[in-house]
C-alpha positions, 0 to 999 in steps of 0.5 A, spaced: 715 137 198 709 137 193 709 141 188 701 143 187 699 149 189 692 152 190 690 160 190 687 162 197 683 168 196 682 172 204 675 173 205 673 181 204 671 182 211 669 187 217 669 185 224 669 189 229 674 190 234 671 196 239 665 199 240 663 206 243 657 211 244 660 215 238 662 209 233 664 202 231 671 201 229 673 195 224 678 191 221 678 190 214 679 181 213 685 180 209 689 188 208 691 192 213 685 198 214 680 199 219 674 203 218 671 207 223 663 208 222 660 213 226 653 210 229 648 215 229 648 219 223 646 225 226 653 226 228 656 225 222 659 232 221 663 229 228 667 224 225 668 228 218 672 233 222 675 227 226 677 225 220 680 231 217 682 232 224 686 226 223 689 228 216 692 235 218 695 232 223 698 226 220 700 230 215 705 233 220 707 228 224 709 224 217 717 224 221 721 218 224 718 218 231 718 213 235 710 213 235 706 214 229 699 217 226 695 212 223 695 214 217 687 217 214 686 213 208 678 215 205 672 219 208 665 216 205 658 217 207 653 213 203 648 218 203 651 223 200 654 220 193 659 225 192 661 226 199 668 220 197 674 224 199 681 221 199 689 225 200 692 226 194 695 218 194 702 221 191 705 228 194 709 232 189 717 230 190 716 223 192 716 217 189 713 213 194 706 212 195 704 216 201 697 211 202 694 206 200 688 207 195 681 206 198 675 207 193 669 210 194 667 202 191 669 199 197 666 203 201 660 200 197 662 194 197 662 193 205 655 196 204 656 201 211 649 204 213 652 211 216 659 215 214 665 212 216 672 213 215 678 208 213 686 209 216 692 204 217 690 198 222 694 198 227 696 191 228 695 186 234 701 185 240 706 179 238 702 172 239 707 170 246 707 177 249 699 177 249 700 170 252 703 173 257 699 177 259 693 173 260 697 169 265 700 173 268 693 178 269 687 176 267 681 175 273 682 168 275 674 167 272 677 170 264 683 166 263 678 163 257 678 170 255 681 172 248 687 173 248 689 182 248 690 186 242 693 192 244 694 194 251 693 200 254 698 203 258 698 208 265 705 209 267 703 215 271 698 211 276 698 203 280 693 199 277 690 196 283 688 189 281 684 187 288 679 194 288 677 192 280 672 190 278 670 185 273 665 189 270 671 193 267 674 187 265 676 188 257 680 184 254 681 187 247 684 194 251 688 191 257 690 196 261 698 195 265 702 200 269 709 201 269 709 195 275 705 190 270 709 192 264 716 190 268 713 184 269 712 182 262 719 185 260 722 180 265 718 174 263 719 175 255 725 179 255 727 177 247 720 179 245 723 186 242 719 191 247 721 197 248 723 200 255 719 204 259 723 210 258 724 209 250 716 209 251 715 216 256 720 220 252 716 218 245 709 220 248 712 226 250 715 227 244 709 227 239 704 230 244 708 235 244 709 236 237 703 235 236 701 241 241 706 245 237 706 244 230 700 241 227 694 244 232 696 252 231 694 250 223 686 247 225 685 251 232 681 256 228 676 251 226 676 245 232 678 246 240 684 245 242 681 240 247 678 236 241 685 236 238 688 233 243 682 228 245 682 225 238 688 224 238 690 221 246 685 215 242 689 214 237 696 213 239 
């Protein structure tokens, strides 16, 4: 075994891995942060709620549940200089840091034209089980696509794969019933994956601890329906 070693020093990198009419969310290269920049500047005062939306929220459902809120790291609009706001990154009574740190630098660094906000990254599907799915789902013209990232599941409906269109095809955001999620289960049986039920009895879990204990804190500034669309989008 050689005993030389070298440095291996991650480029400090964004990419985009989603993209809608309101924003752009990235991945930062080498930590585990994503950025969401919102698109068009006017509607910064949009995702500044979105983001202290966000912190309310987490600040509640920070429990040992079996899904979790990604954790909101640090608002920063470059047109205003002292707009930088970060949660406290250290409560009183614990020892733990609660988040990482994100400085008003690195957003600097990164060099985002409009306001964007940084929270956990939420990490991709394990490499076999995402493999699985490609071959097992995908339109025969898109088995070269990438394979998915994360998945989005409808328990509650059938996904007709006939009457799909290939427009609506993505595969970084791959849509699988409770038929299609069987399946993998059956196929990658050691890969770890929860039961439908473990993950029904979860979504009502903290949909409803969200409704019920953290919205009543933010109602008196944002409507219901924003709480609850923000965050359908996160978990």
């Amino acid at each position: 075994m050689s005993t030389e070693s070298s440095d291996v020093n991650p480029v400090w990198k964004l990419v985009a891995i989603g993209r809608g009419s309101f924003a752009t969310v990235s991945i930062l290269l080498g930590r585990p942060v994503a950025f969401k920049q919102v698109l068009i500047s006017q509607r910064t005062p949009e995702l500044k709620a979105e983001f202290e939306t966000l912190r309310v929220i987490y600040d509640f459902c920070d429990v040992d549940f079996f899904f979790l809120i990604p954790r909101p790291l640090a608002y920063y609009d470059p047109s205003i200089s002292t707009s930088f706001t970060s949660p406290e990154a250290t409560p009183p009574g614990r020892l733990r840091a609660r988040r990482p740190l994100v400085t008003q630098g690195d957003f600097e660094v990164l060099k985002l034209s409009n306001a964007a906000y940084a929270m956990d990254q939420v990490f991709p599907l394990p490499l076999k089980t995402a493999g699985v799915i490609r071959s097992l789902f995908y339109p025969p013209t898109t088995r070269e696509a990438p394979v998915p990232t994360l998945c989005r599941l409808y328990f509650g409906k059938v996904i007709e794969t006939s009457k799909r269109s290939i427009a609506f095809f993505n595969s970084a955001n791959f849509p699988l019933d409770l038929a299609r999620y069987n399946q993998v289960l059956t196929v990658v049986p050691d890969a770890g994956l929860p039961t439908p039920e473990a993950i029904s009895y979860g979504m009502g879990e903290m949909l409803g601890y969200i409704h019920w204990r953290a919205d009543p804190q933010i109602s008196v500034k944002r409507p219901n329906k924003f709480v609850s669309a923000v965050f359908c989008n996160q978990l």
